[in-house]
N, C-alpha and C positions, 0 to 999 in steps of 0.2 A: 343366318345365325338363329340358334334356337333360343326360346326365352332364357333356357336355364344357362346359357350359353353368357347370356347379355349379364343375368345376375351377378354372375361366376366374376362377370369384367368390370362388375359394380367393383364388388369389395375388392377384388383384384387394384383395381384403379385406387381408392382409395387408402391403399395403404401409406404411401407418402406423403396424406392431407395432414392437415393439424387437428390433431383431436378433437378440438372443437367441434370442426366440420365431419366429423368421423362418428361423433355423438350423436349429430346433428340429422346425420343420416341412418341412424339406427332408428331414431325417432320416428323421421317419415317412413322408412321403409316396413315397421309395425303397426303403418297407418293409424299412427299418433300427429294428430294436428298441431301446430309449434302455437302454444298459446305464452301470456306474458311470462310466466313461471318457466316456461322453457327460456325462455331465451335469457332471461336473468342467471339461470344454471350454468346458458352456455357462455356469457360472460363470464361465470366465476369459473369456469374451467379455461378461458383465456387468462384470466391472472394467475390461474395456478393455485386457486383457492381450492380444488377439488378435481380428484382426478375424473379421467371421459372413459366414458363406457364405448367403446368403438364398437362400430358395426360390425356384421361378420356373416356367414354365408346363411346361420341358423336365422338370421332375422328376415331372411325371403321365401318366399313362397315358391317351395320347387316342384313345377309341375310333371319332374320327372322322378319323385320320390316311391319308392319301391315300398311299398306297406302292405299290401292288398287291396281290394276294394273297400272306400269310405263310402258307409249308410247313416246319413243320419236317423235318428230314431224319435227321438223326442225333446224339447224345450220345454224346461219349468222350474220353479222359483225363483222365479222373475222378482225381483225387489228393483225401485226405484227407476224403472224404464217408462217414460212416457206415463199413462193412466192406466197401464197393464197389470188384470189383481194377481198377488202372491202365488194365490191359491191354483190359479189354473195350469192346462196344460196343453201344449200344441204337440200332438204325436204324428208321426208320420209313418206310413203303412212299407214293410222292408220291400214290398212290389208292386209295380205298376205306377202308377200315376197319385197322388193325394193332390186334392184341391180344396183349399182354403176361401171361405169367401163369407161377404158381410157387409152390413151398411158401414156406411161412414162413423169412423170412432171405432167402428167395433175392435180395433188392436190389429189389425193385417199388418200396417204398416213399422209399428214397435217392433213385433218379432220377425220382422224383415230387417229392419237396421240390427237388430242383436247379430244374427246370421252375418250379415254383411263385415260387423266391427271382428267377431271370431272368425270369418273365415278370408278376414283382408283383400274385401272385392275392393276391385281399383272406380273410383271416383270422379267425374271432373270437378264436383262442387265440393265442398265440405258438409257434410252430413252430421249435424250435433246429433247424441241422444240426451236429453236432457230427462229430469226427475219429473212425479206426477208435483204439478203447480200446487197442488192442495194439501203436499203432505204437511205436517208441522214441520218436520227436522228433516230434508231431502237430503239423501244419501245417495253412496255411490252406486251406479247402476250394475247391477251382477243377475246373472241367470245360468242354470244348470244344464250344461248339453248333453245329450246320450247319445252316442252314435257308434258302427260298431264296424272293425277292422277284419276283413276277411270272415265274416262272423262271429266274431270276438267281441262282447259287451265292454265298452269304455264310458267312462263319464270324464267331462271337465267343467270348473266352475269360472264361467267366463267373469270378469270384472272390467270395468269398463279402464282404461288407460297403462293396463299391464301386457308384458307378451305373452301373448294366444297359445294354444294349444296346437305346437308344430304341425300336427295329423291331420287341425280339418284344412291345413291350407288345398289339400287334393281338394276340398270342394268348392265349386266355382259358382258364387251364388251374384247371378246376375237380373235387374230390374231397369224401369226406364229411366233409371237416372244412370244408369252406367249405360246407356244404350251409344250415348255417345264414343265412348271411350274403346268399344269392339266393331260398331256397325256405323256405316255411311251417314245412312237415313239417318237423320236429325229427329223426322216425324214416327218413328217407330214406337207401335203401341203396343207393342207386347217386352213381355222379360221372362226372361228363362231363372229358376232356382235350381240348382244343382246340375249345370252340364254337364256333369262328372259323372252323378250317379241318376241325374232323370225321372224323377221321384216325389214334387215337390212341385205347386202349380200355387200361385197365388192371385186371386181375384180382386179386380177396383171396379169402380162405381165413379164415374165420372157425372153423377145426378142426372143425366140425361139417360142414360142406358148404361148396360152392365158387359164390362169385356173381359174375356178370359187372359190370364196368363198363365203361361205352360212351356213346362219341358218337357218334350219327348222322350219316352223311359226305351 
């Protein structure tokens, strides 16, 4: 059975649940963590205080979706992610290989989790993005993706706890905390960003020595 296969038998299956659990799973499968405000919602859609937004094929990530090829392009206006400034920008070259790298703090890790929450990589842990600690009034984490459909320029502006922009689910942006979740090795020190389009290499620094991450284009 193919992934898009298993999806299909998600919502399939789920049609006879009780909205609650129909809600419930839209939630997760937009890779939205059930925090207390969820589950108070899903309460009040058990009493029937409010109706359930049921899940449905559009909330999965179909890696058999016919668009063209996804490139991303560029990340920026980045507000309220981690300590990452307004102002910059992470661009990424439409060929070959881009490699991203930096001491500790420098922001790798922020515009990894951005990527990750917009393009619904699968998880074993829960992964917060949280505001910069220092702002006065921390706001909701949003930043602006550019990336481009068979060579066609698109933009979307990601927000942190809304549904994602269907198009980049083609991209498969993978790191070592997802390492678990595709590969054996537990110990694997590497992570791939975009198995899809190959494009996109990010570097850590484990204070002792500096290792590459990369996906082959």
């Amino acid at each position: 059975m193919s992934e898009a296969q298993a999806l299909a038998n998600i919502v399939t299956w789920s049609e006879d649940s009780p909205g609650w659990q129909r809600d419930a799973l839209r939630r997760l499968a937009t890779g939205h963590s059930l925090a207390d405000h969820d589950v108070d919602e899903l309460v009040a859609i058990c009493k029937g205080q409010v109706a359930a937004d049921p899940v449905s094929a559009d909330n999965f990530r179909d890696p058999a979706r016919i668009q063209g090829q996804v490139n991303l392009r560029r990340v920026h206006g980045v507000n309220h992610v981690n300590a990452l400034a307004p102002d910059q920008r992470l661009v990424f070259q439409p060929h070959g290989l881009t490699i991203i790298y930096g001491d500790n703090g420098s922001g790798k890790s922020g515009y990894s989790r951005i990527l990750k929450k917009a393009c619904r990589a699968r998880t074993p842990n829960r992964e917060d993005i949280i505001p910069d600690i220092y702002e006065a009034v921390p706001g909701i984490p949003t930043a602006t993706i550019d990336y481009t459909i068979g060579g066609a320029e698109h933009s979307y502006v990601w927000r942190l706890g809304t549904p994602g922009d269907a198009a980049l689910t083609a991209v498969s942006v993978f790191d070592s905390r997802c390492a678990n979740m595709a590969q054996s090795a537990p110990s694997c020190d590497f992570g791939q960003v975009g198995e899809r389009f190959g494009n996109v290499a990010f570097g850590i620094d484990d204070g002792n020595h500096r290792r590459g991450q990369f996906a082959p284009s």
